[in-house]
Biopython code that builds the backbone (N, CA, C, O; Angstrom):
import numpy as np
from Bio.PDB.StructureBuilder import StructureBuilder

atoms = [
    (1, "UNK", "N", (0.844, -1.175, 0.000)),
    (1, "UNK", "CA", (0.000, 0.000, 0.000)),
    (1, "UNK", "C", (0.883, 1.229, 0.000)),
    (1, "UNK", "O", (1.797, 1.156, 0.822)),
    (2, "UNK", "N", (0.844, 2.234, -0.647)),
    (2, "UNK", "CA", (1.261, 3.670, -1.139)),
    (2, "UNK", "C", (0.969, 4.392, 0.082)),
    (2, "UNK", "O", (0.109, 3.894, 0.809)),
    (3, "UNK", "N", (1.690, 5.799, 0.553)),
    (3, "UNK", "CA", (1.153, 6.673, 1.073)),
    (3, "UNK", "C", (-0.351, 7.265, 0.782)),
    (3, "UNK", "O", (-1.325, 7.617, 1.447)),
    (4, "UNK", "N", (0.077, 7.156, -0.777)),
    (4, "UNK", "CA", (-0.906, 8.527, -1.332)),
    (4, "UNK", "C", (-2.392, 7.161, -0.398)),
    (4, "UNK", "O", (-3.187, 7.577, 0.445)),
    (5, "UNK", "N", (-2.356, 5.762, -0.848)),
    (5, "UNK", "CA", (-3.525, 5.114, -1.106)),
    (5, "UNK", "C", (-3.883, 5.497, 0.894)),
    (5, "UNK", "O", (-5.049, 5.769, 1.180)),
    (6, "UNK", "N", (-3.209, 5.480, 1.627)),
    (6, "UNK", "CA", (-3.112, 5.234, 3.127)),
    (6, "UNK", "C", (-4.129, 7.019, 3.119)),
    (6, "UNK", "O", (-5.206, 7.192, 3.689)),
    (7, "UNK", "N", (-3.440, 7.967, 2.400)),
    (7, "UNK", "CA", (-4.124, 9.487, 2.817)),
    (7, "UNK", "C", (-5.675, 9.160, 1.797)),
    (7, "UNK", "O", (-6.439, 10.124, 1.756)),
    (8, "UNK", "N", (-6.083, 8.013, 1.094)),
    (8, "UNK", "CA", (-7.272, 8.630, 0.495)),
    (8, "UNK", "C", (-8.011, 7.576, 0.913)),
    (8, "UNK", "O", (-8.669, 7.185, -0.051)),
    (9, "UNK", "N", (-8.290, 6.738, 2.154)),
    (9, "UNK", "CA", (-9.339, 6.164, 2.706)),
    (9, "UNK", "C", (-10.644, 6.786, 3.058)),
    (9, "UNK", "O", (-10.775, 7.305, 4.167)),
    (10, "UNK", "N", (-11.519, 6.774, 2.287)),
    (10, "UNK", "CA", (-12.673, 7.358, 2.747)),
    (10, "UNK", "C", (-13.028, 7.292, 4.121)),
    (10, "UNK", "O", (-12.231, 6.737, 4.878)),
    (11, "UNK", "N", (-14.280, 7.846, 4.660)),
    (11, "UNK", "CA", (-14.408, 6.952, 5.863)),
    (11, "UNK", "C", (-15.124, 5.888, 5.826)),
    (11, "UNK", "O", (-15.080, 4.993, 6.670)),
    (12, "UNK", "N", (-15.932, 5.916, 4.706)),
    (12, "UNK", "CA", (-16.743, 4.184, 4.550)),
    (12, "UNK", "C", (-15.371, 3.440, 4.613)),
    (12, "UNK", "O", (-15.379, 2.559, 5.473)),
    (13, "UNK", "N", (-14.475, 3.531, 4.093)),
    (13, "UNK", "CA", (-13.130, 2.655, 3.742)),
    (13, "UNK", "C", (-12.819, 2.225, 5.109)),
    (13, "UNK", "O", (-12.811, 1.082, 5.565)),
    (14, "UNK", "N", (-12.478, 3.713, 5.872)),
    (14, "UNK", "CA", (-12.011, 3.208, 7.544)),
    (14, "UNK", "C", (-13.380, 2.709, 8.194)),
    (14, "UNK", "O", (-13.047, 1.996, 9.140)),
    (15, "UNK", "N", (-14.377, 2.748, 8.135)),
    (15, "UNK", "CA", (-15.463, 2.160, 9.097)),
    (15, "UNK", "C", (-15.667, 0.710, 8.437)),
    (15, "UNK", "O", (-15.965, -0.107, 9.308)),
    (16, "UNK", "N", (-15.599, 0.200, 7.259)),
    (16, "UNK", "CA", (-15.105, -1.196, 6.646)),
    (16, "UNK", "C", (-13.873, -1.227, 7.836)),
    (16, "UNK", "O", (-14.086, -1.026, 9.032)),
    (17, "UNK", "N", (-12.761, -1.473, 7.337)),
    (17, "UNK", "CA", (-11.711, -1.152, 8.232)),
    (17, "UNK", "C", (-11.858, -1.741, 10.206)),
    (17, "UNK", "O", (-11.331, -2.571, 10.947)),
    (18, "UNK", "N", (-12.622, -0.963, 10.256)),
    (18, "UNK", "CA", (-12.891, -0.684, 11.693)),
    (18, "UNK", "C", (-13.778, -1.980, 11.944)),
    (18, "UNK", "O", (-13.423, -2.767, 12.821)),
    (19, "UNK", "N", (-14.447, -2.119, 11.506)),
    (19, "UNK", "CA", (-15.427, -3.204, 11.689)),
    (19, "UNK", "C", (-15.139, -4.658, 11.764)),
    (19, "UNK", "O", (-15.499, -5.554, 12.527)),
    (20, "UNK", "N", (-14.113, -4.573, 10.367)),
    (20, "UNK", "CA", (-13.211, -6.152, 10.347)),
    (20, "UNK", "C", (-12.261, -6.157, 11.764)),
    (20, "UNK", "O", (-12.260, -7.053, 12.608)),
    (21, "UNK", "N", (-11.579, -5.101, 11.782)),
    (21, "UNK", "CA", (-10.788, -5.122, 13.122)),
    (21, "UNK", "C", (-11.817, -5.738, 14.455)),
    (21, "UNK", "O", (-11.388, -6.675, 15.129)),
    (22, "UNK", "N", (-12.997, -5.211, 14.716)),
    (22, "UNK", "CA", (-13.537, -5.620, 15.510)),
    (22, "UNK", "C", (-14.291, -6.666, 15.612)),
    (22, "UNK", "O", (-15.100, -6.942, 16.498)),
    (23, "UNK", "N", (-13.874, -7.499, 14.263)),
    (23, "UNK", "CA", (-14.054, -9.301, 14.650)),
    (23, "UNK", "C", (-15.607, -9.040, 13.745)),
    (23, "UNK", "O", (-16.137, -10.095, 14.093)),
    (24, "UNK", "N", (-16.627, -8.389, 12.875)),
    (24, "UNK", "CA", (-17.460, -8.529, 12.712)),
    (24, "UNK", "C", (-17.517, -8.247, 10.890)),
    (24, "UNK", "O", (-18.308, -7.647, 10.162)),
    (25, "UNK", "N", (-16.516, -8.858, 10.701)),
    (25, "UNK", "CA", (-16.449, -9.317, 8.772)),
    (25, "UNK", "C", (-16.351, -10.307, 8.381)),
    (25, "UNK", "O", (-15.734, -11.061, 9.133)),
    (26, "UNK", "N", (-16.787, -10.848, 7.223)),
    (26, "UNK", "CA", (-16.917, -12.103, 6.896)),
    (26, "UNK", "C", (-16.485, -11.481, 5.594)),
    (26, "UNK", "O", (-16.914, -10.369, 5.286)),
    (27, "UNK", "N", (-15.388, -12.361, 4.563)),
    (27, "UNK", "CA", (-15.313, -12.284, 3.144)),
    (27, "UNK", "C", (-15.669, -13.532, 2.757)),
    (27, "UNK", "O", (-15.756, -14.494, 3.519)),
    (28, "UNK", "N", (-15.940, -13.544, 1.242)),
    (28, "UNK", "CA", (-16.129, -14.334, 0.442)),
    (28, "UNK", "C", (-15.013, -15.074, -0.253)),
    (28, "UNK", "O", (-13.965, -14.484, -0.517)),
    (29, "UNK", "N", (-15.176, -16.196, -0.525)),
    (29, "UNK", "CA", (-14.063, -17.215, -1.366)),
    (29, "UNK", "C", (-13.628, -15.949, -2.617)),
    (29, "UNK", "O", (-14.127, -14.823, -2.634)),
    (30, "UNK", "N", (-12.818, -16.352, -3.391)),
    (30, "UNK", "CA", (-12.563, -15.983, -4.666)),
    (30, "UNK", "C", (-11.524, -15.162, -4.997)),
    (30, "UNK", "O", (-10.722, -14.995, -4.078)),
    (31, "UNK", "N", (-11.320, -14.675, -5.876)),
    (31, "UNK", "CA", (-10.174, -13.118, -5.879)),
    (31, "UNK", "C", (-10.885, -11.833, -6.205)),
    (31, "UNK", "O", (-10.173, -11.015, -6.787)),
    (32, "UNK", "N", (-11.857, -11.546, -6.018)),
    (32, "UNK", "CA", (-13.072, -10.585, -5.940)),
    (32, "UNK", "C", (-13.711, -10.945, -4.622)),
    (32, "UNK", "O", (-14.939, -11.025, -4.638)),
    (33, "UNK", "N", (-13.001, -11.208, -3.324)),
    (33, "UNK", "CA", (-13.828, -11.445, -2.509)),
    (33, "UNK", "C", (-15.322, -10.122, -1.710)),
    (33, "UNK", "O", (-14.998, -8.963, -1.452)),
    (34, "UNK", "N", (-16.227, -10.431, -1.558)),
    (34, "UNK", "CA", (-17.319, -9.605, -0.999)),
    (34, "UNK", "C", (-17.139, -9.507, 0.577)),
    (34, "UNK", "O", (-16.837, -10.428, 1.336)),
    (35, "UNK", "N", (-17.391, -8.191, 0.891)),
    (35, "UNK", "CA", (-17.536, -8.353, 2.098)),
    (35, "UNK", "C", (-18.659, -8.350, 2.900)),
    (35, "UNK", "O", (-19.633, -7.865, 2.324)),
    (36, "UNK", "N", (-18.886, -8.768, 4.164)),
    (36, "UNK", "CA", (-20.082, -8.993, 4.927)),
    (36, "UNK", "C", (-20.041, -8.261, 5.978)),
    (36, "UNK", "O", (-18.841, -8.096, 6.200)),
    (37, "UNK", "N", (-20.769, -7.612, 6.921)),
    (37, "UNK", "CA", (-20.640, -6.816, 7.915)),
    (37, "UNK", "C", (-21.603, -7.525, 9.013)),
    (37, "UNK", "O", (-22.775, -7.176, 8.876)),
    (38, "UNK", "N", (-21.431, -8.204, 9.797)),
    (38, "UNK", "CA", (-22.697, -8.326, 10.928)),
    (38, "UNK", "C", (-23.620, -8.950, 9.944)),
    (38, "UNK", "O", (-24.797, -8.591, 9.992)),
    (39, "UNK", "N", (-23.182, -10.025, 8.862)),
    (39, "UNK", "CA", (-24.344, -10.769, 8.334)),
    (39, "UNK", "C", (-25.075, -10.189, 7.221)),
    (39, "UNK", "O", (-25.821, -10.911, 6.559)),
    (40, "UNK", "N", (-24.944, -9.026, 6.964)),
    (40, "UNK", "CA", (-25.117, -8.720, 5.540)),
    (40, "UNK", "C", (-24.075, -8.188, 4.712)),
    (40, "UNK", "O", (-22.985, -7.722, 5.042)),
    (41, "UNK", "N", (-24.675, -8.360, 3.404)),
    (41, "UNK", "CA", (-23.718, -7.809, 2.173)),
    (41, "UNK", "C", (-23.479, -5.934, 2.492)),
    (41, "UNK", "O", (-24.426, -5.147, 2.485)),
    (42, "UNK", "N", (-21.850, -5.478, 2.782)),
    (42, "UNK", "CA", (-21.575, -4.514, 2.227)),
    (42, "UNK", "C", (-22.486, -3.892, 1.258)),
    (42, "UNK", "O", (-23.068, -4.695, 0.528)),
    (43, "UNK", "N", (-22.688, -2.919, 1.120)),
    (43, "UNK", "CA", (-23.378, -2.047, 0.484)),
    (43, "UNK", "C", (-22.303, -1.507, -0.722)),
    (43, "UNK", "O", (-22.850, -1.267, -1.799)),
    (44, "UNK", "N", (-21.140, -1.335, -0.669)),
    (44, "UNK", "CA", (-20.084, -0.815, -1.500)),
    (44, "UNK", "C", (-18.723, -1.909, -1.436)),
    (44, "UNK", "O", (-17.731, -1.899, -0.707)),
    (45, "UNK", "N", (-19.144, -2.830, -2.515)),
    (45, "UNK", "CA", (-18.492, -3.727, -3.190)),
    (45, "UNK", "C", (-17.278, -3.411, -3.655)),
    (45, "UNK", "O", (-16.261, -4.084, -3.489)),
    (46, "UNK", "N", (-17.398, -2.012, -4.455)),
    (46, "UNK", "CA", (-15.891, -1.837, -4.710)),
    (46, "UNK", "C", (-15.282, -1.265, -3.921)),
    (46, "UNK", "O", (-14.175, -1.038, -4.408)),
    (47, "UNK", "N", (-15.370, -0.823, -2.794)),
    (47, "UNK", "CA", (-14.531, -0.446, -1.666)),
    (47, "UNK", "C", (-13.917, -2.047, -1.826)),
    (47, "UNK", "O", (-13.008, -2.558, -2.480)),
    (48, "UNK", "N", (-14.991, -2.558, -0.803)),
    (48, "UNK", "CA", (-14.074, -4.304, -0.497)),
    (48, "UNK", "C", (-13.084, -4.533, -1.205)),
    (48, "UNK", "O", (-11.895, -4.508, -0.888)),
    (49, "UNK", "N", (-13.703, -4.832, -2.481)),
    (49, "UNK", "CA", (-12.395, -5.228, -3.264)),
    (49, "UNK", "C", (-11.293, -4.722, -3.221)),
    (49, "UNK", "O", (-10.280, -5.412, -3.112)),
    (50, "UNK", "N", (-11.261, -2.941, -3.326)),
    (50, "UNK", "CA", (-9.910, -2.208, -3.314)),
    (50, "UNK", "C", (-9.274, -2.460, -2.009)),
    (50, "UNK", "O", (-8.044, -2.496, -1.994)),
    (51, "UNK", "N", (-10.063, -2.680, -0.670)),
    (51, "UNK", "CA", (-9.011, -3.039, 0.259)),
    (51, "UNK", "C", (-8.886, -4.126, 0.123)),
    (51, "UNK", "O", (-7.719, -4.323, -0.218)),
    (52, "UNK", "N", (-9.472, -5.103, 0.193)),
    (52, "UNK", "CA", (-8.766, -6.724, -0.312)),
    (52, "UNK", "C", (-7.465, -6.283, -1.238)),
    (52, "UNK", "O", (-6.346, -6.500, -0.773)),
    (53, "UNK", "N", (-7.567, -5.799, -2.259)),
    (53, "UNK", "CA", (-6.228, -5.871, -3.549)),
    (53, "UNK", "C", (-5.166, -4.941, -2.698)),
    (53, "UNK", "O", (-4.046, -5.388, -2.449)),
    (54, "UNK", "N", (-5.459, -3.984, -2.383)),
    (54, "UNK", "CA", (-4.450, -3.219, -1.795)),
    (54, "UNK", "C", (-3.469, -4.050, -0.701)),
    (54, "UNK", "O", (-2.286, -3.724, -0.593)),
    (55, "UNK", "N", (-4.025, -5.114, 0.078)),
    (55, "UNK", "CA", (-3.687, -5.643, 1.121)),
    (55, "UNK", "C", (-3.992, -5.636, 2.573)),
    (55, "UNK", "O", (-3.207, -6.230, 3.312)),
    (56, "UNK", "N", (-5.120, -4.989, 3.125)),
    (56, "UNK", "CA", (-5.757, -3.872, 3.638)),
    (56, "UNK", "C", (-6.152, -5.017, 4.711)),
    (56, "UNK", "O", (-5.650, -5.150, 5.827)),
    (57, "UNK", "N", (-7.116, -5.776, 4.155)),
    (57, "UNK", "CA", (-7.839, -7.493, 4.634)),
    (57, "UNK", "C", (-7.644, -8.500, 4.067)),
    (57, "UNK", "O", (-6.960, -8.547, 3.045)),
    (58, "UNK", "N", (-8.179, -9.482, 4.584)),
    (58, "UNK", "CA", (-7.723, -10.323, 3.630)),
    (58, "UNK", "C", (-8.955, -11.575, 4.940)),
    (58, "UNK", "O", (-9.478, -11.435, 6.046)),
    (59, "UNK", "N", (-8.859, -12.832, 3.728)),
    (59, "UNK", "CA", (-9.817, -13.728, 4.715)),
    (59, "UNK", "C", (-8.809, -14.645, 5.802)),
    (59, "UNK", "O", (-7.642, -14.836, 5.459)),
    (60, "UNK", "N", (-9.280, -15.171, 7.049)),
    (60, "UNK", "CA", (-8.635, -15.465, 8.465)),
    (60, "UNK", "C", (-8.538, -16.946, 7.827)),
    (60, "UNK", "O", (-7.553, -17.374, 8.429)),
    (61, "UNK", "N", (-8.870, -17.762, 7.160)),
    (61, "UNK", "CA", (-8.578, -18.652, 6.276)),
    (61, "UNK", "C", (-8.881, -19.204, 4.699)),
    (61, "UNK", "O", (-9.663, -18.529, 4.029)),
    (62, "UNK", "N", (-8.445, -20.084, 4.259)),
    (62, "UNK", "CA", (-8.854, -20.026, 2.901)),
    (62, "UNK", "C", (-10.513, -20.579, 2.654)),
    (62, "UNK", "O", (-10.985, -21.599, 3.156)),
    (63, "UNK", "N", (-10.940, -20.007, 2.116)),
    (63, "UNK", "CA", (-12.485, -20.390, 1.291)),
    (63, "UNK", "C", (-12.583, -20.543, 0.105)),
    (63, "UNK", "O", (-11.866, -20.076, -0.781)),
    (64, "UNK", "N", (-13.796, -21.444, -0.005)),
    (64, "UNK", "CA", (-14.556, -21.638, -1.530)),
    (64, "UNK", "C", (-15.376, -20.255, -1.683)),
    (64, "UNK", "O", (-15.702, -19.245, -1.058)),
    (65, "UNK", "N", (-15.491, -20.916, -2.986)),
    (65, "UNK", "CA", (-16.735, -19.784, -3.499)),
    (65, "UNK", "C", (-17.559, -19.407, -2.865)),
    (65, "UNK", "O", (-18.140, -18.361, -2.572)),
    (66, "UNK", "N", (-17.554, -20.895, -2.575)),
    (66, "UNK", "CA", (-19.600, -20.960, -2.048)),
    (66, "UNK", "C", (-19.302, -20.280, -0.375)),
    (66, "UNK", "O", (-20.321, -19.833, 0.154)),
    (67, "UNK", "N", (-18.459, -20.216, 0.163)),
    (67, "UNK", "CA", (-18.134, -19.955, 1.240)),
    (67, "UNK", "C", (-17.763, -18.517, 1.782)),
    (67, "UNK", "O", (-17.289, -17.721, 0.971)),
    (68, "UNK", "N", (-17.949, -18.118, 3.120)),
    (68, "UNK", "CA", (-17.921, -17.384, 3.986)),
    (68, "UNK", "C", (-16.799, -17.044, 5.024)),
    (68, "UNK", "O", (-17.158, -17.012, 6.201)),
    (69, "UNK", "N", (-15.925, -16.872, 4.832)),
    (69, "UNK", "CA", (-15.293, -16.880, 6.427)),
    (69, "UNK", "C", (-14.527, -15.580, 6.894)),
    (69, "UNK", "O", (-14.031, -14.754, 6.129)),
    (70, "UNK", "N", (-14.510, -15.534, 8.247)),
    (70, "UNK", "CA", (-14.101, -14.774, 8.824)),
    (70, "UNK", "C", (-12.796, -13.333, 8.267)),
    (70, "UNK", "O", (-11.660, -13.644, 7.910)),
    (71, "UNK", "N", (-13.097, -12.399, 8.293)),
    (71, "UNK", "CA", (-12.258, -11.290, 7.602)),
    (71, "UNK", "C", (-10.809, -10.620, 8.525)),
    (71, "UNK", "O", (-11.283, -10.074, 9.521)),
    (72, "UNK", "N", (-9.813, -10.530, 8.530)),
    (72, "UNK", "CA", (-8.890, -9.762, 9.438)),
    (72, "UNK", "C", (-8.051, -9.062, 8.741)),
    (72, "UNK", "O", (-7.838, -9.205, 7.537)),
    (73, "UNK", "N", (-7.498, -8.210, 9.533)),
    (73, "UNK", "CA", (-7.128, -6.764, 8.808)),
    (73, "UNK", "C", (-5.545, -7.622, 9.068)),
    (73, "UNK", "O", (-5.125, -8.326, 9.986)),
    (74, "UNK", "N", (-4.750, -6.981, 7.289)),
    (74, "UNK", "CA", (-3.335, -7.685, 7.642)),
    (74, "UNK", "C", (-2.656, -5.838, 8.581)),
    (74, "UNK", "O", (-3.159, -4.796, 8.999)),
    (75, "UNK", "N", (-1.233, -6.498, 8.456)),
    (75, "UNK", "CA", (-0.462, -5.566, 9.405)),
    (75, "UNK", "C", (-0.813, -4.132, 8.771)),
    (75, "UNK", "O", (-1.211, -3.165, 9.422)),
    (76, "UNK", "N", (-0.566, -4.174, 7.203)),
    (76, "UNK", "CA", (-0.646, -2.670, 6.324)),
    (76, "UNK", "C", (-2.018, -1.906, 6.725)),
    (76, "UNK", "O", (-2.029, -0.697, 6.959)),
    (77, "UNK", "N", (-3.240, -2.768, 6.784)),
    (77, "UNK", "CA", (-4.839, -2.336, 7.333)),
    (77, "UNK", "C", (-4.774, -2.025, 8.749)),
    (77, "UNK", "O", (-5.455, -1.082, 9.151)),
    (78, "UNK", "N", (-3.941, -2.781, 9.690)),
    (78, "UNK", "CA", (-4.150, -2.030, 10.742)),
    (78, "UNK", "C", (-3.025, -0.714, 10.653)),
    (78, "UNK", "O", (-3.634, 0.269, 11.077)),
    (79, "UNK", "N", (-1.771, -0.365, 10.306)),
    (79, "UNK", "CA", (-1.287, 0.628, 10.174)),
    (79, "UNK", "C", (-2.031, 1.649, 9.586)),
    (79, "UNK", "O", (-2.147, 2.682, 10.246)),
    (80, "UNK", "N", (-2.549, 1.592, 8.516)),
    (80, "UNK", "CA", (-3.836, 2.663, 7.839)),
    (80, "UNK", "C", (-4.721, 2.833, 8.679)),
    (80, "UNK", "O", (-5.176, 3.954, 8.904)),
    (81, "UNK", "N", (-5.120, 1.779, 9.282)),
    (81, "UNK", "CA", (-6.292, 2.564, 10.439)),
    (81, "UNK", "C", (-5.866, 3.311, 11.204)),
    (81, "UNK", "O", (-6.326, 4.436, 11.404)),
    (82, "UNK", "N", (-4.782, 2.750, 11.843)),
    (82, "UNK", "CA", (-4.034, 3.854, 12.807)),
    (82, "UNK", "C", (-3.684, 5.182, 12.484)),
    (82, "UNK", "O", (-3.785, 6.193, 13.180)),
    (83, "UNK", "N", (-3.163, 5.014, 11.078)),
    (83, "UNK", "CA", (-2.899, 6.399, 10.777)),
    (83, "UNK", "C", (-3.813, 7.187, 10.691)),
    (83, "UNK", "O", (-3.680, 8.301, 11.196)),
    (84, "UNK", "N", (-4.944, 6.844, 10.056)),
    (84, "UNK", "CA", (-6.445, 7.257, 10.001)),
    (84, "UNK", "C", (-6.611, 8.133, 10.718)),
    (84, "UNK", "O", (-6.766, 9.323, 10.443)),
    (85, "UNK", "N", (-6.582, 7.334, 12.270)),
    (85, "UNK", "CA", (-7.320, 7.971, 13.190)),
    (85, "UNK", "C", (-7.079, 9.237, 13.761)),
    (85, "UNK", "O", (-7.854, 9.693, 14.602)),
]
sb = StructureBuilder()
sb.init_structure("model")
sb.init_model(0)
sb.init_chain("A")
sb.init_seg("    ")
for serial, (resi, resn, name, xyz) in enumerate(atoms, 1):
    if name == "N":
        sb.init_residue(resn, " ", resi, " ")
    sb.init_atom(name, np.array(xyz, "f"), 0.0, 1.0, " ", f" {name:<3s}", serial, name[0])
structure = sb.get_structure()
């Protein structure tokens, strides 16, 4: 992840962000994974994705398609949050 990408987190970006940190994300299998918040679908899909690709999150183990699992922020996502704040 870039500076510039770390200074242009929206705050939907950091409250995504914030949320996975606090244990309540679920991604989807795939390399387009979706994210889930408290059991429903994200509302802004391409956020997810850009922090998934950036390195931001990522899933707490590997999944299928068809599958669900748990979301955690790698080291670069929690440094961006921090800086965030």
């Amino acid at each position: 992840m870039t500076a510039s990408m770390e200074a242009e987190l929206t705050f939907r970006a950091r409250a995504m962000l914030r949320a996975v940190a606090a244990g309540r994300g679920e991604l989807s299998g795939g390399s387009e994974p979706d994210l889930y918040v408290d059991g429903l679908s994200c509302s802004d899909q391409v956020a997810a994705h850009e922090l998934a690709h950036a390195g931001l999150l990522r899933p707490a183990q590997p999944a299928s398609l068809s599958e669900r699992v748990r979301a955690e922020l790698t080291e670069a996502g929690a440094a961006a949050l921090d800086t965030a704040r």
